[in-house]
N, C-alpha and C positions, 0 to 999 in steps of 0.2 A: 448252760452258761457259755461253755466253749463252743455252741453252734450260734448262738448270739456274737458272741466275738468274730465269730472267723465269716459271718455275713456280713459285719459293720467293715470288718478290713476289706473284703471284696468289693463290696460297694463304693467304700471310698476311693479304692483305686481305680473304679472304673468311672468314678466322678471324676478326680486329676488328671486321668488318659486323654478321657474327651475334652478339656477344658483346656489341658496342652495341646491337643491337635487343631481346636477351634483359634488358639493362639498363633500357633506356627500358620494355617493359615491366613490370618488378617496379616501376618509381618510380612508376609511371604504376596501379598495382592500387588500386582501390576499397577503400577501408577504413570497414567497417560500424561505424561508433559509434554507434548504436542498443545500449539496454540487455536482456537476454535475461531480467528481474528480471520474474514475473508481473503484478507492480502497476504498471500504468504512471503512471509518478510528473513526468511532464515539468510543467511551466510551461505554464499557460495551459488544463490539461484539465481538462474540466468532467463530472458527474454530474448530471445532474438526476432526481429520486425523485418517485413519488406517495405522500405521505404521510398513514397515515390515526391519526387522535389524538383518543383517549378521554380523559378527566377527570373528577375530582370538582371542582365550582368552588364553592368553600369560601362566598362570597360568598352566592351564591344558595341552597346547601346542592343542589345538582344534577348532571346529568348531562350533559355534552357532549361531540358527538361533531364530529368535522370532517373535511375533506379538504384539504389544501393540496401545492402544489408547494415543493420544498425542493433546490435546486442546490448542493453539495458542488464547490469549487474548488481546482485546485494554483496562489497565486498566488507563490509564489518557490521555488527552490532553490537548496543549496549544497554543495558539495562541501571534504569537511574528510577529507585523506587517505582511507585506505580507508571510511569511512561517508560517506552520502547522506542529507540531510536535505530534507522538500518542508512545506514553511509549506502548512496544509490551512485554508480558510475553511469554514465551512458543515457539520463533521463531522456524523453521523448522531447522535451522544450530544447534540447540542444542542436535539435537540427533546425529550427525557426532562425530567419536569417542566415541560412547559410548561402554561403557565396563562393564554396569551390573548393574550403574545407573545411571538415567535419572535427571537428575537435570535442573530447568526451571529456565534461568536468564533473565535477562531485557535489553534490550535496546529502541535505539529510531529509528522511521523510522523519517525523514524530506521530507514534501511536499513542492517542490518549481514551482509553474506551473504544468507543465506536466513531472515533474521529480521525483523520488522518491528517498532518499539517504539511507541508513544502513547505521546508525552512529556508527561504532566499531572503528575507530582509536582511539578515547579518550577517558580516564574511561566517566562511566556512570552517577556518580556524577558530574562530571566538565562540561557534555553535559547540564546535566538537568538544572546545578546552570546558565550557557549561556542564557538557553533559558528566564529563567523565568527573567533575566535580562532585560526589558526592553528598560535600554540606551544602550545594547552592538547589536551592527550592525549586529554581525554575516557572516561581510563580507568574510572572510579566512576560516569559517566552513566549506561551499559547497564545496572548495576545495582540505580538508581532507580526505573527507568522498568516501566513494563506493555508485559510481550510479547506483542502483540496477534495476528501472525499470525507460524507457526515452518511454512515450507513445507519438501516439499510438503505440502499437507495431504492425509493419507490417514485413512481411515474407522482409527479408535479413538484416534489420538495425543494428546497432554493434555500439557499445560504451565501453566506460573503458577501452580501451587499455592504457597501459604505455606507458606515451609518453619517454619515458627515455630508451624504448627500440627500437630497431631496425623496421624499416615496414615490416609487413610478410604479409602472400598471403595466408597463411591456415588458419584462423577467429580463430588463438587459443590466449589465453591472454586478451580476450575482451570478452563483451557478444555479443550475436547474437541471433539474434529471427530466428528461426530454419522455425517456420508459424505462424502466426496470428489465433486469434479470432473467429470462425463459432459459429453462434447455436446451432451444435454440439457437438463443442470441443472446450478446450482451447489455449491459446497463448503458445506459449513452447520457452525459452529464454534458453540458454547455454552458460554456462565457462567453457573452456576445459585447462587446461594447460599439461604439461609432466608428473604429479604423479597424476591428477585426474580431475575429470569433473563434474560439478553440473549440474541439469535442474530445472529451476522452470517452474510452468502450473500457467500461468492469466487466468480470465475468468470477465471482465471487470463485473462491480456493485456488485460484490461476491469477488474477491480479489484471493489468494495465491489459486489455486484447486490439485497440488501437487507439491511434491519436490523430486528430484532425487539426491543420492551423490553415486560415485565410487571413490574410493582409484584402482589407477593401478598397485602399490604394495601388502601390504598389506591388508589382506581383512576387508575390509571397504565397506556397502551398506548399501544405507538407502532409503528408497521408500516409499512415501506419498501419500496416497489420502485421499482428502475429503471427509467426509459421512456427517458428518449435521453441519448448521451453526443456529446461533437463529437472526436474524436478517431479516425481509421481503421481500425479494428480491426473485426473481426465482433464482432457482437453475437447472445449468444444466453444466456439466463437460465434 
């Protein structure tokens, strides 16, 4: 009876042993909170572009051409239930029209899933005071706003057409991903309409790798690439 006894205690405690260390283990597991979202949207990531900018400079009745560097920053974020909002300094649209100088304003991008918004239809205060609101829904926002990039992006997909307009059959009025993605190279996305055409370059866990704008009248160009980001990611364009 006493070797029955003194097997059941040994057993037992080698059932509680193992049962506490499979415990200590699960508490104890690395939990990746890092975002799997292509565009790394954190606080504090910076883009820096070489930018090359053509004009008519109305003044002189001429032509100038320039080079300048142009850094694109994430200087806050906030999180408002399921959407991510990153405050952008420095966007790539801010050098369109420019005429000698370069002024960096602020808006917001909106992550909703696998959708990206540019929020410019509403000032930039009344976006920000929304978001950091957390009784307001935000329901009507997404459908202000310009959907800038709808990943993934594969060669033909097209979004942002007005629906207010007419069906056309040339992909202008809407964006369109021109290609997709290689290890190579980037995603190339395009809005063409009648007085001008934008391109932006993705490059999925790196973000924006250049920007294209043409004015079809007046001379208006502005061309972006990437040269260095501070964030640890591979870089390749």
């Amino acid at each position: 009876m006493q070797l029955l006894c003194e097997k059941y205690f040994k057993y037992t405690f080698i059932f509680y042993f193992l049962a506490c260390i499979t415990a200590c283990n699960q508490n104890t597991k690395t939990v990746d909170t890092k975002s799997n979202h292509p565009f790394p949207l954190s606080k504090g990531n910076k883009w820096t572009y070489e930018a090359n900018i053509k004009y008519h400079q109305r003044e002189t009745d001429s032509l100038i051409e320039l080079k300048m560097e142009w850094t694109m920053e994430v200087i806050d974020t906030i999180k408002h239930g399921k959407y991510f909002a990153a405050v952008i300094k420095g966007f790539p649209t801010d050098l369109v029209w420019y005429e000698g100088k370069a002024e960096k304003s602020d808006l917001i991008l909106l992550q909703d899933s696998n959708k990206i918004y540019l929020c410019t239809n509403d000032s930039f205060d009344t976006l920000l005071k929304r978001l950091r609101d957390l009784n307001d829904s935000l329901m009507d926002l997404r459908n202000s706003q310009l959907v800038l990039f709808d990943f993934p992006l594969t060669k033909g997909k097209t979004w942002g057409g007005d629906p207010d307009m007419p069906e056309r059959s040339d992909s202008m009025y809407a964006w369109v991903v021109k290609h997709g993605a290689t290890d190579a190279s980037s995603a190339e996305v395009q809005y063409t309409t009648n007085p001008d055409h934008s391109i932006f370059k993705f490059q999925p866990n790196i973000g924006i790798t250049g920007y294209y704008f043409e004015h079809h009248g007046t001379i208006m160009q502005v061309d972006m690439k990437l040269i260095k980001k501070n964030f640890d990611l591979p870089f390749k364009i």
